[in-house]
N, C-alpha and C positions, 0 to 999 in steps of 0.2 A: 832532765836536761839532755841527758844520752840520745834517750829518744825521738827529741827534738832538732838533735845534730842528726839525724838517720835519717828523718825527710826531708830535712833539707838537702841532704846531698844524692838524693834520688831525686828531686825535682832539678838540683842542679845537673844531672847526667840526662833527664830526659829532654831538658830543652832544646840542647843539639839535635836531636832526634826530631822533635816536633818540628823544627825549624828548617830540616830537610825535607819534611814531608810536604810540609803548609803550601811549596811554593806549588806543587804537583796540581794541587787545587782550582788552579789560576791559567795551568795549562789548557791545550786544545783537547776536545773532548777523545779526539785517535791518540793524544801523547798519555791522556789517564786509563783510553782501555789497553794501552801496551804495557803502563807502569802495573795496574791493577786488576786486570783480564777483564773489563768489565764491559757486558754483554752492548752489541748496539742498540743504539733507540727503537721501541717497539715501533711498529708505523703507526703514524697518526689515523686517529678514529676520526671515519667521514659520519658525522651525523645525516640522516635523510630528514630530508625537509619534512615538515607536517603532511599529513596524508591531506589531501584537501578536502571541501564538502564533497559528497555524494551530488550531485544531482539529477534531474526527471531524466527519465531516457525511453527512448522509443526505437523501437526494434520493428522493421519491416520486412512479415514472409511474405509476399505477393499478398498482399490485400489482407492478411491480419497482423494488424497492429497491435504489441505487446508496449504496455506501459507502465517501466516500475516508478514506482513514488518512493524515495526515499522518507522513513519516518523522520529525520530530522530535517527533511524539507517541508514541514507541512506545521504551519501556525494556525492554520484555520481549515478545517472540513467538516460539513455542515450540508443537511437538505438544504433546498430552495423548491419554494412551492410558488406558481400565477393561478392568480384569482382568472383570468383567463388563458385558454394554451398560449406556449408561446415558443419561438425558435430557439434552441440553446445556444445560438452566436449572439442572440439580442439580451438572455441573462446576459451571455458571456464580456456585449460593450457594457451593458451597463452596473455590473457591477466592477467589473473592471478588475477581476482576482486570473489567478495563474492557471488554472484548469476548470471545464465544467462538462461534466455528461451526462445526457439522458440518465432519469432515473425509474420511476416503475411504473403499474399499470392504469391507464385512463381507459372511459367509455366516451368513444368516438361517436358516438350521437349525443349525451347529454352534458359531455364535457366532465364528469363528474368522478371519482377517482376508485381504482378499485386496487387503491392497496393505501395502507397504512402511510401515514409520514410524522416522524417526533421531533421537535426543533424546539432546543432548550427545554427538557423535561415535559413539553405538550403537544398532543395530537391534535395536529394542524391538518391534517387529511385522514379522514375516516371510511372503509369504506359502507359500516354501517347505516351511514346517511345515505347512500347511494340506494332510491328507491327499485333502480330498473337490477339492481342486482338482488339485491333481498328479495324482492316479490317474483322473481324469475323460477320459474316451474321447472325449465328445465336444471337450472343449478339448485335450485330449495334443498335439497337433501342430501348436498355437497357444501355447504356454506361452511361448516366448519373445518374442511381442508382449506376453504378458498379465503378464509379468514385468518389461516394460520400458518400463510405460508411466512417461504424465509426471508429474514430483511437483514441489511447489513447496519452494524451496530457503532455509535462511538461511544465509550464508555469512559467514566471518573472513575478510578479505583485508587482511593487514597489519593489525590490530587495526581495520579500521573493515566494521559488518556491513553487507552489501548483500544484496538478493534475486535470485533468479534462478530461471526454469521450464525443466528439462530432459527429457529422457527420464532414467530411470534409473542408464543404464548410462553417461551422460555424463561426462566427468571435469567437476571443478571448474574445474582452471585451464585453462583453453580458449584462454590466449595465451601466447606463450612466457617474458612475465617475468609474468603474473598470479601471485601468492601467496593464494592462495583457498583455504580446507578448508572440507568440508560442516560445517555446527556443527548444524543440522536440518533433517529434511526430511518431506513428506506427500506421500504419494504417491495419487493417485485416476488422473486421465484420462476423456477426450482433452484433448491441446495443441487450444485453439481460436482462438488468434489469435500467430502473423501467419497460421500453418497452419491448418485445422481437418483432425485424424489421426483420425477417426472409424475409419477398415478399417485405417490403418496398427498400430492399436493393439488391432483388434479388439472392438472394441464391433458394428461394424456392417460383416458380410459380403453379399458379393454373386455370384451366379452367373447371366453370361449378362443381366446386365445389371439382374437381377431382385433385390431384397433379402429374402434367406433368415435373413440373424441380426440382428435389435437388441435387445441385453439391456439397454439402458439407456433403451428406448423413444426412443434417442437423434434418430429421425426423427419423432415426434409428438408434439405439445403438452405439454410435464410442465414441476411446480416443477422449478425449477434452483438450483445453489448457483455462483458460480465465483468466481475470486482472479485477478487479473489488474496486474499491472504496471507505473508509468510515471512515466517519470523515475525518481525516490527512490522515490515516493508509493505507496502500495499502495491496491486497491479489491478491494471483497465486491461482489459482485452475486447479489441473492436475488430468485428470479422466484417468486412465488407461484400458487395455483392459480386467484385472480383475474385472472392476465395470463401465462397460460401460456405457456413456448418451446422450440421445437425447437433442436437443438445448430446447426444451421446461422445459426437465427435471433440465437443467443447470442452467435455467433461475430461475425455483423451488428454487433451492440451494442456489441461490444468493438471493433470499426474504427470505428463512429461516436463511442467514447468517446476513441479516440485512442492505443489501451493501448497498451504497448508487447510484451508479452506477456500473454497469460492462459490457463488452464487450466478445467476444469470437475472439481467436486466431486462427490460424493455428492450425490444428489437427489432428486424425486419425496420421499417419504414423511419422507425426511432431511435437507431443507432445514431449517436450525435457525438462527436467531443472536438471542443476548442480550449486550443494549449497556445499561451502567450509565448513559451519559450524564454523567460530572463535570462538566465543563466546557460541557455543550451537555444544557440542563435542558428543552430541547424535546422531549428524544428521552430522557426520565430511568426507568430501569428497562425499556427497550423491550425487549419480546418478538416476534421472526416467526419463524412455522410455516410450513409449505406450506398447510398448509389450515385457519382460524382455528375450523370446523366443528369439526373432528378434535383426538384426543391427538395429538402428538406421539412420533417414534417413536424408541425408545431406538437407540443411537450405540455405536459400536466407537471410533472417534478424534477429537480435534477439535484446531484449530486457537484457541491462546488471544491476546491480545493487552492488555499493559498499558504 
């Protein structure tokens, strides 16, 4: 009972207390940091908006055009092959997707293809069919550079797609637990960065120290087309015949831009790309040629992108 009388009359001594305090609570928040020293409000946190999507972008240095592809821009990229040649602005109405560009190498008399093309796990352009190339004397004893040059790749690994520039004859899964299949491929050449395989792949021979073959003008000033690599992100690089380049100087381009790998396309006469622009109404229905003078020249395959 004693003890019972003790807290009671300590709860009865502290209510006056509470009851001075309580009211301090209800005050302005200057009368509670004067009663209570209590520091002022931190400032408010401005959140920054959401970073927005990436989208295409194109970079003009006097006549070469740099084009990055954001990987989250890109729902579909895929060869396109015509059973006859045809213009890349006439894929480009009729399929009616976001980008399309020259892709790799035709025979201008037979019409008939002399690179590789894989679309959905199948070789839809062979160039072993290609009689004037296999039977040709002067290449016979080069076919197996000329069949194994480099083609850019899209690959399934474990449902998520990635890119990759090989030689041909490369496998997909290049590490021991990689799960990678070719899902498409285009094949042109040469690899020009980190390597540039110009004689590895036979574009450009030499004897004696002297250059006896360049079939792709590959040591003199020409439009160029290339696809090149980095990080996720993919880049078009179209040199026109306003800022013409050698494959060495291409290859320049692609270490100064950083790539991580890149290849070179079809060019000269076949540099082609048309970009709808959706998102990026600076660049809305853009058309480059090699040479804005000139028709543009009808295409064996192309590389499309939406």
């Amino acid at each position: 009972m004693f003890f019972t009388k003790k807290i009671l009359a300590a709860l009865l001594i502290a209510i006056p207390v509470i009851s001075a305090v309580a009211p301090v609570f209800s005050a302005t928040i200057e009368e509670q940091q004067e009663y209570f020293g209590i520091p002022e409000p931190a400032v408010e946190c401005i959140r920054k908006p959401p970073t927005a999507p990436r989208r295409i972008e194109i970079e003009n240095r006097k006549g070469i055009y740099i084009v990055k592809i954001p990987y989250e821009k890109i729902k579909l990229i895929r060869p396109h092959v015509t059973k006859l040649l045809t213009f890349n602005k006439s894929v480009f109405d009729a399929l009616n997707v976001e980008l399309v560009v020259n892709g790799g190498y035709f025979d201008a008399n037979n019409k008939h293809t002399v690179s590789y093309v894989v679309i959905d796990g199948k070789t839809v352009l062979d160039p072993k069919k290609n009689d004037s190339l296999m039977n040709s004397v002067t290449l016979g004893k080069h076919l197996d550079e000329i069949l194994d040059r480099t083609e850019f790749r899209v690959l399934d690994c474990g449902g998520e797609m990635k890119f990759d520039i090989q030689k041909h004859s490369a496998p997909a899964n290049r590490k021991l637990f990689d799960r990678c299949k070719i899902v498409h491929s285009l094949q042109a050449g040469p690899e020009l960065y980190p390597t540039l395989r110009m004689e590895e792949e036979y574009f450009v021979e030499k004897k004696d120290g002297k250059v006896v073959r360049d079939s792709i003008t590959a040591l003199k000033k020409c439009a160029r087309t290339a696809i090149g690599i980095k990080g996720k992100d993919l880049y078009i690089i179209i040199a026109t015949t306003k800022h013409k380049l050698t494959l060495p100087e291409l290859s320049k381009l692609c270490a100064d831009l950083k790539l991580d790998k890149a290849m070179n396309f079809d060019g000269g006469g076949s540099t082609s790309l048309n970009f709808k622009g959706t998102d990026n109404p600076a660049y809305k229905n853009l058309e480059i040629i090699s040479d804005k003078k000139k028709s543009a020249r009808k295409l064996k395959s192309f590389l499309i992108v939406n």
